[in-house]
Backbone as CSV, one residue per row, in Angstrom:
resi,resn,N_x,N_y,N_z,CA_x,CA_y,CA_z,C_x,C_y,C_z
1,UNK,-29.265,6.840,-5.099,-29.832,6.550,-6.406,-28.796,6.916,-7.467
2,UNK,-28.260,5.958,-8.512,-27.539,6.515,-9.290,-28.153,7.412,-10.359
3,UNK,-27.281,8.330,-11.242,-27.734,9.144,-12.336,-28.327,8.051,-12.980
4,UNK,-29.635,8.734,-13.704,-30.355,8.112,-15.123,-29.084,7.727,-16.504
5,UNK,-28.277,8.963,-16.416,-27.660,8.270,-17.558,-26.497,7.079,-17.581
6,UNK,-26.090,6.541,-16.075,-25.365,6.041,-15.557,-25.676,4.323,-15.975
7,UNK,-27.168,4.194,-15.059,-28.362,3.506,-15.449,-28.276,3.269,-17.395
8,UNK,-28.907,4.021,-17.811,-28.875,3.644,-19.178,-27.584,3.470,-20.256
9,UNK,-26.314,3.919,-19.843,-25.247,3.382,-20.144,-24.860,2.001,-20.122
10,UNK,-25.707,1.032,-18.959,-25.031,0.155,-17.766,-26.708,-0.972,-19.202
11,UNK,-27.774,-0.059,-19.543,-28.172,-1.194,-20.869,-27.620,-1.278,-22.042
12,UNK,-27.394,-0.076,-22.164,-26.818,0.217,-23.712,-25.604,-1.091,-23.794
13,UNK,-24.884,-1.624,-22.609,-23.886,-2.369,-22.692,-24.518,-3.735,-22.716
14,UNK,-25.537,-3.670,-21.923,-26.073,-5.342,-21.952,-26.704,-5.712,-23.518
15,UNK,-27.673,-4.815,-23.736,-27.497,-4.827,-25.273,-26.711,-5.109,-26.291
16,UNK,-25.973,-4.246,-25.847,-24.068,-4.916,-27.042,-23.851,-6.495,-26.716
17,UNK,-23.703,-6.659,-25.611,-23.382,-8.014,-24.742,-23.962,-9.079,-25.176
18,UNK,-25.375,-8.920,-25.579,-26.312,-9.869,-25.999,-26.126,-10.093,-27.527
19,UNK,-26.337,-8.816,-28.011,-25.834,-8.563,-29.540,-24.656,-9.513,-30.069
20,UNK,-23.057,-9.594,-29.398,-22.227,-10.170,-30.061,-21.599,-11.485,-29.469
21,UNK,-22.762,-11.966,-27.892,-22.440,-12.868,-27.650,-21.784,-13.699,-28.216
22,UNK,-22.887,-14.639,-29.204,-22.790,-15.677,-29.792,-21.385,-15.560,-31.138
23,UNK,-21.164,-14.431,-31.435,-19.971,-14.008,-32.396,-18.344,-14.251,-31.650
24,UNK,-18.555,-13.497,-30.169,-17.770,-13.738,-29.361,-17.041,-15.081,-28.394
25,UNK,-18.494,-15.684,-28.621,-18.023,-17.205,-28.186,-17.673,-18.118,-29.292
26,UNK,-17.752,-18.151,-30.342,-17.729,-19.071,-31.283,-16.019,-18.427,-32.043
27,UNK,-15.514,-17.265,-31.649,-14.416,-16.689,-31.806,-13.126,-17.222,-30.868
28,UNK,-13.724,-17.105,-29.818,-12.902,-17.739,-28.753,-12.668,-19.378,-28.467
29,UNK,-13.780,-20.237,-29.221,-13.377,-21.612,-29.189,-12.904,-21.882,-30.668
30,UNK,-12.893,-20.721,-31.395,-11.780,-21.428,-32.993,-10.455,-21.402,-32.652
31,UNK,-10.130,-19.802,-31.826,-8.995,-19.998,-31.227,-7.957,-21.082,-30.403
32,UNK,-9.048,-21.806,-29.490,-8.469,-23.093,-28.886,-8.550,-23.979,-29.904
33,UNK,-8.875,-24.054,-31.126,-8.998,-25.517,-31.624,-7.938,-25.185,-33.065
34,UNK,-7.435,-23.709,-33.803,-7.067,-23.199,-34.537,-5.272,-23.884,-33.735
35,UNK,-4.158,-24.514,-34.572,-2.679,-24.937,-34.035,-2.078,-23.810,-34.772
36,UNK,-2.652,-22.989,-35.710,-1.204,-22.148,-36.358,-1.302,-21.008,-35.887
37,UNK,-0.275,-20.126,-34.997,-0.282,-18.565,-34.484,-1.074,-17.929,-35.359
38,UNK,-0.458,-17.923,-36.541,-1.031,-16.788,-37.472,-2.597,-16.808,-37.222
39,UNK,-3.181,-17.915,-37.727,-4.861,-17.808,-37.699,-5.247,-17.605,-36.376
40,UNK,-4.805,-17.801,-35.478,-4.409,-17.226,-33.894,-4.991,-15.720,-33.872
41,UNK,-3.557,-15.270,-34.449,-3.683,-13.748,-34.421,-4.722,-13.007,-35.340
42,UNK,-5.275,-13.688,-36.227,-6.538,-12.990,-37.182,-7.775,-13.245,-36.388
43,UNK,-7.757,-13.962,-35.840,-9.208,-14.409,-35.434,-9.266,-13.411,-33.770
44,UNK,-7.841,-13.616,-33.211,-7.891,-12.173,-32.144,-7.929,-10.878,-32.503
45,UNK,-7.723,-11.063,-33.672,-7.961,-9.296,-34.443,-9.154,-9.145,-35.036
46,UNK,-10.404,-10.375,-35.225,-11.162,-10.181,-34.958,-12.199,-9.987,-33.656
47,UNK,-11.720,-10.358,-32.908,-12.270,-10.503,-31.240,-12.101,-8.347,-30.977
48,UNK,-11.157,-8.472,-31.244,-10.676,-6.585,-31.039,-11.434,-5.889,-31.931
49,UNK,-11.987,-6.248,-32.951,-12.595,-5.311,-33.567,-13.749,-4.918,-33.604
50,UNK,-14.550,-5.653,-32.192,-16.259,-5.914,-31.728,-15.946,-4.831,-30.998
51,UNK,-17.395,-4.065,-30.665,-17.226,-3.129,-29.689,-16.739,-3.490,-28.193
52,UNK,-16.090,-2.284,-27.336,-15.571,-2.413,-26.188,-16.825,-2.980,-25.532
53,UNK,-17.998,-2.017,-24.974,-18.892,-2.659,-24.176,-19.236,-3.323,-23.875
54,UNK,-19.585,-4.375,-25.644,-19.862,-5.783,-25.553,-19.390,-6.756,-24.994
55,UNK,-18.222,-6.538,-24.330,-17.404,-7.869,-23.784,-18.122,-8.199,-22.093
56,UNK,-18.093,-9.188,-21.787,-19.242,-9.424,-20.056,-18.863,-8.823,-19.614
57,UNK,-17.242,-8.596,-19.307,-16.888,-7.914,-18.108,-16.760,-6.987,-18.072
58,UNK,-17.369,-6.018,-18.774,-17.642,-4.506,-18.536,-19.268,-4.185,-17.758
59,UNK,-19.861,-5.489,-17.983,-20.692,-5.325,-16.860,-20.996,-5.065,-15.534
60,UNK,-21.837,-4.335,-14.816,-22.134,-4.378,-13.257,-23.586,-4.717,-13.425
61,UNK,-23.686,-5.334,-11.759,-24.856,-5.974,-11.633,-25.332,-4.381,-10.712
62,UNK,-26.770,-4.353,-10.772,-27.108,-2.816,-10.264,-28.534,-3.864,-9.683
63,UNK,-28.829,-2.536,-8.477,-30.148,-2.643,-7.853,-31.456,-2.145,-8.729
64,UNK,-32.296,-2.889,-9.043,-33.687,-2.872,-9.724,-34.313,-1.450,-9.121
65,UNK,-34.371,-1.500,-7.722,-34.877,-0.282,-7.896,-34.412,1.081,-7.456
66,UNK,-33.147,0.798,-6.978,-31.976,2.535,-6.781,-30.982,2.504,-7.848
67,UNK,-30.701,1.228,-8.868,-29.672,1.193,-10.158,-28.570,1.397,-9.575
68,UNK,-27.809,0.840,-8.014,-26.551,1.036,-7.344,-26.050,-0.118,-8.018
69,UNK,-25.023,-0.629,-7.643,-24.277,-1.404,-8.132,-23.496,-1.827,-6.778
């Protein structure tokens, strides 16, 4: 069984995740459609400035009812 706070760390992130989805995807296709570096690099310096958690792949998928992973 994992720790409780392990578990509630592992929502606190899906939360974020859900939270800046839609900010995060609509960031990442200006980038492909944006031709000048510069606006390149602002719009990735906005992507960096969302919280860490929020990004998918800090996710694990866990068991419903031991919260293993």
């Amino acid at each position: 069984m994992a720790r409780k706070s392990v578990i509630q760390r592992e929502k606190k992130r899906q939360k974020l995740e859900q939270k800046y989805h839609l900010i995060r995807r609509s960031s990442k296709k200006e980038i492909s459609k944006v031709p000048s570096l510069s606006d390149k690099w602002e719009i990735h310096g906005k992507l960096e400035s969302l919280p860490r958690n929020s990004a998918p792949i800090r996710l694990h998928r866990r068991c419903f009812s031991t919260g293993r992973h």
